[in-house]
C-alpha positions, 0 to 999 in steps of 0.5 A: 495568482493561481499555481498548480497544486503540489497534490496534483499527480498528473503525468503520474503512472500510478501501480497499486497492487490489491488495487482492486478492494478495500485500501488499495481500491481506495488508493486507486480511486484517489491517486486517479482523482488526483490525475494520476493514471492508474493501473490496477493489479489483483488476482481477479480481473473482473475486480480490477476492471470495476475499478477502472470502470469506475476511474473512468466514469469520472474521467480519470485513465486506468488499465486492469491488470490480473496479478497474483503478486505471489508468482515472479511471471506474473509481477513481471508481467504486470509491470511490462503491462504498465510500462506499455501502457503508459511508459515508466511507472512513477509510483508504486504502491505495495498494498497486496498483503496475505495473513494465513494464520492467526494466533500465537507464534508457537502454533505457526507453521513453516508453510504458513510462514513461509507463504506471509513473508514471500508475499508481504515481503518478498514481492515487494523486493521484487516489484521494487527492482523491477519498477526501479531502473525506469524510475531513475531513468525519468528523473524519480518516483516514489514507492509506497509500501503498505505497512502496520501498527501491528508491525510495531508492537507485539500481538497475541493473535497476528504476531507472524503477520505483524512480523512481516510488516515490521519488515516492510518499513525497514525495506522503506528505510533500506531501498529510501539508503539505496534509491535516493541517489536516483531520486526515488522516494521510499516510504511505507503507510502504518494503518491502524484497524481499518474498516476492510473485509481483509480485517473482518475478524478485528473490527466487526461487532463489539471488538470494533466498539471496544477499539473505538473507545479506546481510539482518540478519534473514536472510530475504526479507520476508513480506506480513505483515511490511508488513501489521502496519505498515499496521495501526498506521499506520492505526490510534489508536497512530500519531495523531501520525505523519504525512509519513514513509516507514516502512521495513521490510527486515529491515535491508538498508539499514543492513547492513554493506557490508562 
């Protein structure tokens, strides 16, 4: 006997912020191939709009929307774009992320510092808020929150970056305390180096080779590998997971260090 899948999102209105490139395109890309729809959010319309191009061309629904996850206006408006479209959202994905300084904590700025946790941090605090009450009142949802290895261990070079991401699993854990009740589900995605222009710096020439060798598998992380783990998280097969950090590298974090 045939039953329906537990991976099968249909009936999902699915919203990934920085759905437009890199993970949260593949995110987007992969959450509609499930049956989910899709609205995809970032600051350039043009960009949302080839994903949901693409989302379309094989059939699936989306709708782009312009948002600069930085301006309170402009993430109200994104989820009042969704839920006129489509009605309550039943996922939400925290992908937008910024990282404007690199090197030590000593050089850091107070704007710098500022600008990483506001968007990394606060934002999803309040997309969160926003997505919530419509979630509980259709039964559940999830929320899926776009973390780090780097928010796990200490860093000579991202430290203030890495400190932002440590603060998205502990929202992971806090609002999984908090939403539970209302059945909502709130977990976060620790990718290690993943192949995407936003981590150009870490990966590119021999730094990609050297962390390879390193890697048990043996490579740098592709946008999909993070991808098929929002789809289960979002989806019936992780009903009963909630408050934890999923980590995907490839096995960096548990390589031999010697």
């Amino acid at each position: 006997m045939k039953t329906q899948s537990p991976f099968d999102l249909s009936g999902q209105v699915v919203v990934v912020s920085g759905g437009s490139r890199g993970i949260g395109r593949a995110i987007s890309l992969m959450m509609a191939g499930a049956g989910a729809k899709v609205v995809v959010a970032s600051r350039k319309i043009e960009a949302c709009e080839a994903v949901v191009a693409e989302i379309a061309a094989a059939g699936g629904e989306g709708l782009p929307v312009a948002c600069n996850i930085s301006h309170a206006d402009q993430r109200a408006a994104l989820v009042a774009a969704a839920e006129k479209r489509f009605g309550p959202v039943s996922t939400l994905v925290c992908n937008a992320a910024a990282n404007v300084h690199y090197g030590p904590l000593a050089t850091l700025d107070a704007g710098s510092f500022e600008k990483i946790m506001n968007t990394n941090v606060g934002s999803n605090i309040d997309l969160i808020n926003r997505v919530a009450p419509g979630m509980a009142a259709a039964g559940g949802g999830a929320v899926i929150l776009l973390a780090s290895i780097a928010g796990m261990v200490g860093s000579k070079l991202i430290g203030a970056y890495a400190l932002s991401k440590a603060a998205d699993s502990q929202l992971a854990r806090n609002y999984a305390v908090e939403l539970g009740p209302k059945g909502i589900r709130v977990n976060a995605i620790a990718p290690g180096l993943i192949k995407t222009e936003f981590s150009t710096k870490l990966w590119e020439g021999d730094k990609g080779a050297d962390f390879s060798s390193r890697t048990p598998l043996g490579r740098v992380g592709e946008a999909e590998d993070i991808a098929g783990a929002a789809v289960f998280l979002a989806s019936k097969a992780a009903a009963y997971i909630t408050g934890q950090t999923i980590v995907v590298d490839g096995g960096i974090t548990i390589a031999d260090p010697f």
